[in-house]
Every structure is written in C-alpha cells, then in structure tokens.
C-alpha positions as CSV (number, residue, x, y, z in Angstrom):
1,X,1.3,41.2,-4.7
2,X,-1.8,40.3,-2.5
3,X,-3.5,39.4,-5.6
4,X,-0.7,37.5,-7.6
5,X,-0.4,35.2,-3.9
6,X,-3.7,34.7,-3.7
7,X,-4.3,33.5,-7.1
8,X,-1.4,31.0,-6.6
9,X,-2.9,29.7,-2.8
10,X,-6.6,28.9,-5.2
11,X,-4.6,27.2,-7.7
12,X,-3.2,25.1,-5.4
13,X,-5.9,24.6,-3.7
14,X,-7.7,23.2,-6.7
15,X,-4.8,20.9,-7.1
16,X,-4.8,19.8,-4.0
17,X,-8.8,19.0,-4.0
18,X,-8.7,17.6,-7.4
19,X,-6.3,15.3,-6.1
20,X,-8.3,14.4,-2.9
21,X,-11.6,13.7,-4.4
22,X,-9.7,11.3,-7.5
23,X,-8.1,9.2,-4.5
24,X,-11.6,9.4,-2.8
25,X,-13.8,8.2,-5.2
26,X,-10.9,6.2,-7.2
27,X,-12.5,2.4,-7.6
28,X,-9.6,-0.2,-8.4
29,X,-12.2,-2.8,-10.0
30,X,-13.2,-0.7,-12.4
31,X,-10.0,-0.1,-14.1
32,X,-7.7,-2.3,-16.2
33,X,-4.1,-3.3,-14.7
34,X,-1.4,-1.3,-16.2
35,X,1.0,-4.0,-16.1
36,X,0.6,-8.2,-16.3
37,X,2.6,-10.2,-14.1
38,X,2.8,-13.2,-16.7
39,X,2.8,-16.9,-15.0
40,X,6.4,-19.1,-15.3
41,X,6.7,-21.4,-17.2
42,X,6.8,-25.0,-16.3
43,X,7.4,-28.0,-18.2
44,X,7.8,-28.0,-21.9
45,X,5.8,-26.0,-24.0
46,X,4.2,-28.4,-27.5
C-alpha cells in the first residue's frame, strides 16, 4: 500500500511540475492565435 501511494504522490507530482515549468517558460509571441476575431464589416463590399 506504501508503495502503490507513493507511486501515485510521484505521478502527480510530475503532473503537477510539467504543468508549472509549460506556464513558466510558455511565450505567447511565439505561438499562432487559436481563434481570429474577424473585423465588421462596414459599407458595401464591390
């Protein structure tokens, strides 16, 4: 039981620090938007 428990704590602690260094060294310039808000339209369009 010791063992199974501590298996699961290291897991989650590599989740946990995997997440914490992406956030850390995560760099919005350098990645393309998911989404594009497109501009409205004015006028007519020829």
């Amino acid at each position: 039981m010791t063992r199974t428990l501590a298996l699961i704590f290291a897991a989650l602690v590599l989740i946990i620090g995997s997440f914490v260094w992406f956030v850390a060294t995560w760099d919005a310039s350098k990645e393309a938007p998911i989404s594009t808000i497109r501009p409205i339209q004015t006028g007519a369009i020829t």
